[in-house]
C-alpha positions in Angstrom: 16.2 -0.7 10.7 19.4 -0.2 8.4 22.6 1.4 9.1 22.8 2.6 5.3 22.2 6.7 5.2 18.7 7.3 3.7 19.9 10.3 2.0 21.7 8.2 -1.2 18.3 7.1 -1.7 17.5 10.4 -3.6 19.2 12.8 -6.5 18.5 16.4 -6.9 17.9 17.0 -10.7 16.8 20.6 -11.4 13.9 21.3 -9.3 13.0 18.0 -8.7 14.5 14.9 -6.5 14.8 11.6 -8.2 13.6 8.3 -6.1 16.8 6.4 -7.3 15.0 3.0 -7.0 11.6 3.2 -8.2 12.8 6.6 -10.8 10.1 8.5 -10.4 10.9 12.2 -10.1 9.2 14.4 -7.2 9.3 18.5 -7.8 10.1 20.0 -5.0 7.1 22.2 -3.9 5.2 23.3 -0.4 2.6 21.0 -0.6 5.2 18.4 -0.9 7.9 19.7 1.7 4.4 20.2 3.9 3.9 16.6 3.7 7.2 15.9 4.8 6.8 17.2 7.9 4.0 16.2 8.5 5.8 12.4 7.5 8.3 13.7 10.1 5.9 14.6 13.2 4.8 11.0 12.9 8.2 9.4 12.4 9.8 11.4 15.6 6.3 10.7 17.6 6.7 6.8 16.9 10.2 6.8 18.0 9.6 8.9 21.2 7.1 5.9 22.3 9.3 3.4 21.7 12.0 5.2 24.0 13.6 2.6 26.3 11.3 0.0 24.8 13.4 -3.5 23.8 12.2 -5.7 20.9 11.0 -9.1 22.2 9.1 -10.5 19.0 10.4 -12.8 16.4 13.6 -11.5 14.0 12.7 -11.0 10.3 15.3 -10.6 7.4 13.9 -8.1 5.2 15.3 -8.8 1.6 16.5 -7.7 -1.2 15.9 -4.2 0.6 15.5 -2.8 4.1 12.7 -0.7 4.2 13.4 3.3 4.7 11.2 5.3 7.6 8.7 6.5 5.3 7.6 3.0 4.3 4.4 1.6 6.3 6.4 -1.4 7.3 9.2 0.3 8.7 7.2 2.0 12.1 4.4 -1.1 12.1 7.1 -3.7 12.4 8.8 -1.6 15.0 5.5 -0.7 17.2 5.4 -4.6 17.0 8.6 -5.2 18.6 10.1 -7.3 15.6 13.6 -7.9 16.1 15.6 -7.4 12.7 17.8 -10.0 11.0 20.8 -8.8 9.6 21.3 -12.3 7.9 19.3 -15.2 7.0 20.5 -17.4 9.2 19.8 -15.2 11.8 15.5 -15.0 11.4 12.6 -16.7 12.3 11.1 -15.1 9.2 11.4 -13.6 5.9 9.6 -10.4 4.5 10.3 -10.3 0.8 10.1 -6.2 0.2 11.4 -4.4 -2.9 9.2 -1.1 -4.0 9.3 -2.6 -7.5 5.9 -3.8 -9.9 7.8 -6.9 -10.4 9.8 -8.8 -8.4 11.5 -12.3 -8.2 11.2 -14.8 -6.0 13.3 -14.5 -2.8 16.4 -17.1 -2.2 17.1 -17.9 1.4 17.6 -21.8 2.3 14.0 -23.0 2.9 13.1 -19.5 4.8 9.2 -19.0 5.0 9.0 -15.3 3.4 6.1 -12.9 3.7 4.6 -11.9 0.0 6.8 -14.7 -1.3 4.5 -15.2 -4.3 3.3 -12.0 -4.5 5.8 -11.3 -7.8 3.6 -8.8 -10.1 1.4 -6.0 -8.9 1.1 -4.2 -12.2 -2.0 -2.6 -13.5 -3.5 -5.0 -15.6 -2.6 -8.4 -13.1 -4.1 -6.7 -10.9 -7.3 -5.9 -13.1 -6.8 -10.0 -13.7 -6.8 -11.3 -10.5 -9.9 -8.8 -9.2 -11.7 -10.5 -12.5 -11.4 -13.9 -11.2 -12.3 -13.4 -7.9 -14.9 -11.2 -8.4 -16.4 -12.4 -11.6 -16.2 -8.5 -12.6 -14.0 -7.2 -15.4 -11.7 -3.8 -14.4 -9.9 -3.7 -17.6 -11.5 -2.8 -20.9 -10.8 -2.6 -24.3 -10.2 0.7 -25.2 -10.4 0.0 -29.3 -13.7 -0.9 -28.5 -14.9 0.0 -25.5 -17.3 3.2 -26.0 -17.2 5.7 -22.5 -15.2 7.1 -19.8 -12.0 5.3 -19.1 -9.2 5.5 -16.4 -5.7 5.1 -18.3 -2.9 4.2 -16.4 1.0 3.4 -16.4 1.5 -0.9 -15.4 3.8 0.4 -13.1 3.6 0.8 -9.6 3.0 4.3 -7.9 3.2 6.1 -10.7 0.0 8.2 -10.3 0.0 9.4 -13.4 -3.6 8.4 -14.5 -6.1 10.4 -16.6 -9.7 10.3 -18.0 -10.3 9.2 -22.0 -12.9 8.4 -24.0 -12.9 5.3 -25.9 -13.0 4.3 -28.4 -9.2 5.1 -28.6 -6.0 3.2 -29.9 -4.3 1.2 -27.3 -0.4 2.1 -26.3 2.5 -0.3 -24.9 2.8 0.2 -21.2 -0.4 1.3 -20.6 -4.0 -0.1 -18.7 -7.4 1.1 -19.7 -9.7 0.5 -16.8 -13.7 1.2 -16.7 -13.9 4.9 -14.6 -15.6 4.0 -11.4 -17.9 6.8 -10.2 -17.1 7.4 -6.4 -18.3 11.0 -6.5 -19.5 12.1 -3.0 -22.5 14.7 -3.1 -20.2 17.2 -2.5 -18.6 16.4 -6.0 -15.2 15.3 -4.3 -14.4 11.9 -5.3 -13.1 8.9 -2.7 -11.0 5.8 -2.2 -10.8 3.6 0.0 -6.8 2.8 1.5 -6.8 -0.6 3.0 -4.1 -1.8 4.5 -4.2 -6.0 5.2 -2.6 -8.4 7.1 -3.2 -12.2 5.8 -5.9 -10.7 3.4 -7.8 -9.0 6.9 -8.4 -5.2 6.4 -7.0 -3.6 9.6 -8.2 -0.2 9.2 -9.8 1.7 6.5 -8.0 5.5 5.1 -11.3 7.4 3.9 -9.4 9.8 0.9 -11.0 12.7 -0.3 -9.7 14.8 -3.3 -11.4 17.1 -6.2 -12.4 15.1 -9.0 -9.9 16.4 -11.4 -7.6 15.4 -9.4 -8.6 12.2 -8.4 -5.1 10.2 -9.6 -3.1 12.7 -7.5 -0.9 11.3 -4.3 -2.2 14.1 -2.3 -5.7 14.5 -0.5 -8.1 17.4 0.7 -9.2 15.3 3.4 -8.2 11.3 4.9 -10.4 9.9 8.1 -10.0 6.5 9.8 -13.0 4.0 9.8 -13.0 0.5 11.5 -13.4 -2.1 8.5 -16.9 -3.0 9.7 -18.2 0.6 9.6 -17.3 0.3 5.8 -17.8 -3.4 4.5 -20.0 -5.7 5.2 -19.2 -9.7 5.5 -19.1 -10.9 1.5 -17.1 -7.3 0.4 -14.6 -8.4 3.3 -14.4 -12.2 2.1 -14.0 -11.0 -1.5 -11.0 -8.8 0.0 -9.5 -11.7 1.4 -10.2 -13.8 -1.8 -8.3 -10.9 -3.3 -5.6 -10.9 -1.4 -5.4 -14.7 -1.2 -5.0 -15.2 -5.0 -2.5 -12.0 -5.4 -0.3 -14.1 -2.8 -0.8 -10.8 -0.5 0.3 -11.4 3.1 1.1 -7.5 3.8 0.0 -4.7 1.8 -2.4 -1.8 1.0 -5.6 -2.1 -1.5 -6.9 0.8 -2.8 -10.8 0.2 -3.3 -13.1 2.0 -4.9 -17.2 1.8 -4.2 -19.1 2.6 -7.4 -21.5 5.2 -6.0 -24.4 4.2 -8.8 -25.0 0.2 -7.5 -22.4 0.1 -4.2 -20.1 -2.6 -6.1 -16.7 -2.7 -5.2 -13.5 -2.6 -7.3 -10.1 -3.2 -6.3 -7.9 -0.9 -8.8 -4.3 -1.2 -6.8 -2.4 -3.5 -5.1 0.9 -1.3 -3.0 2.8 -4.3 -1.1 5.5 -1.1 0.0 3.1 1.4 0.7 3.7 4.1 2.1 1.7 6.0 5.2 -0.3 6.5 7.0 -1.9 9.0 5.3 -0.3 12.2 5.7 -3.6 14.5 5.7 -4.4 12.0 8.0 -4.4 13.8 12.2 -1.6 12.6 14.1 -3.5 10.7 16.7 -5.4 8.3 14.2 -2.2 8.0 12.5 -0.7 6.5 15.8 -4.0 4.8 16.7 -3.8 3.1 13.0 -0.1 2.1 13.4 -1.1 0.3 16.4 -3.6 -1.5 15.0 -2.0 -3.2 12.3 1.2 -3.4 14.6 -1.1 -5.7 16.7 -2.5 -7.5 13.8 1.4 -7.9 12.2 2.7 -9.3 15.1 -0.2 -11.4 15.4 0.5 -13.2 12.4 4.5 -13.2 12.1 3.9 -14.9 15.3 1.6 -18.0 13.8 3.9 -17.9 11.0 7.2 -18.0 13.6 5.5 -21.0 15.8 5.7 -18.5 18.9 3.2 -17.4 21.1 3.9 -14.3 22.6 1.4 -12.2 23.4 1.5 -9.1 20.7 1.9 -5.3 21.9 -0.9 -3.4 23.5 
């Protein structure tokens, strides 16, 4: 999708790589160099099916970055058979991707952009938005708020979240969020990974981890459900709501179901997630891919004015 070696993305610094972009900082350990084979499998897999395959669909101009391999995007769009724009002039559509909490507004002549109002995805506009639609307040005052709270960084993907107690001072840079109880009976704790297309949950990632470390990137266990298996017809229209009033064409949601009354909570917004999963098996990684290739090209299509019919 870019000719630019993916390689000058990173910086080894010690015994850790640095994510030049975003700055976070990754130690280099097996369970990490584990998952990036696992990322790998997947990666050569997709490009082995698409072997002799030409892209018919509409061109997009991706902008202010081209999105690398490991990015959902990046094997979606091409299981979709998007062509890619190299210039402006040269697409049907804009996709307005930058793995950053804020971004601006994209510049292109009048070009219809996907996520184009979808400018803040930190922590507490997040927390916001699910208030508004939902009626429900995420975010808490911690100098008052007596009980468990999740504390987490504004910033995007940071993962870096942890259990207090309030009351407790508040700190710059910082959310306090009310700790939703998604304990299983087995005392591992779950989210829900959505991935949407025009505010429609394509497929559900199941993520399982130990409760101490439920903020960790990693997972014991990821399965695959169909959206209906897991929400019924208001939690779905409230998604959409959701995603409507973030300005969220494309993007992943991570949800969490309180297990004490079955509310939902919508705690995350990714619009340059990565995935699938990697715990997730190799065919239902596919099988996903698939499905929200079908549901992308779908849409881009509508929003193109073309009527192609989209992959099978």
């Amino acid at each position: 999708m870019t000719a630019r070696a993916w390689w000058r993305d990173f910086s080894l610094e010690g015994g850790a790589v640095r994510v030049r972009k975003t700055r976070a900082l990754v130690p280099v350990e097996p369970g990490v160099v584990g998952e990036c084979l696992a990322w790998l499998r997947f990666h050569l897999a997709v490009e082995a099916g698409l072997a002799g395959r030409a892209a018919d669909g509409p061109s997009v101009w991706f902008a202010p970055d081209a999105p690398r391999p490991w990015y959902l995007i990046h094997p979606v769009a091409r299981l979709a058979g998007l062509r890619i724009a190299h210039r402006p002039e040269e697409a049907d559509l804009g996709f307005c991707f930058e793995d950053a909490t804020w971004t601006a507004a994209p510049e292109a002549g009048g070009l219809r952009f996907i996520n184009e109002a979808c400018l803040d995805v930190s922590k507490s506009h997040v927390s916001a938005v699910f208030e508004s639609v939902s009626g429900r307040a995420l975010a808490v005052d911690p100098e008052t708020f007596g009980g468990a709270m999740a504390v987490k960084s504004e910033l995007n993907g940071a993962h870096d979240g942890r259990v207090v107690h309030g009351p407790c001072p508040a700190a710059p840079g910082l959310v306090h969020q009310r700790l939703i109880d998604t304990a299983a009976e087995d005392g591992m704790v779950e989210d829900l990974r959505c991935p949407t297309v025009d505010g429609e949950v394509a497929v559900v990632f199941v993520k399982r981890r130990p409760a101490e470390t439920r903020f960790a990137n990693s997972n014991a266990q990821v399965a695959m459900c169909a959206p209906g298996d897991v929400f019924d017809a208001d939690e779905r229209r409230l998604i959409k709501d959701f995603c409507k009033a973030m300005g969220l064409d494309w993007g992943g949601l991570d949800v969490l179901r309180d297990r004490r009354d079955g509310q939902l909570w919508i705690v995350d917004v990714n619009k340059t997630d990565m995935g699938p999963p990697t715990a997730l098996p190799l065919a239902d990684k596919m099988a996903a891919a698939r499905t929200l290739a079908r549901a992308l090209r779908a849409y881009i299509d509508r929003l193109a004015g073309q009527t192609q019919e989209p992959p099978r």
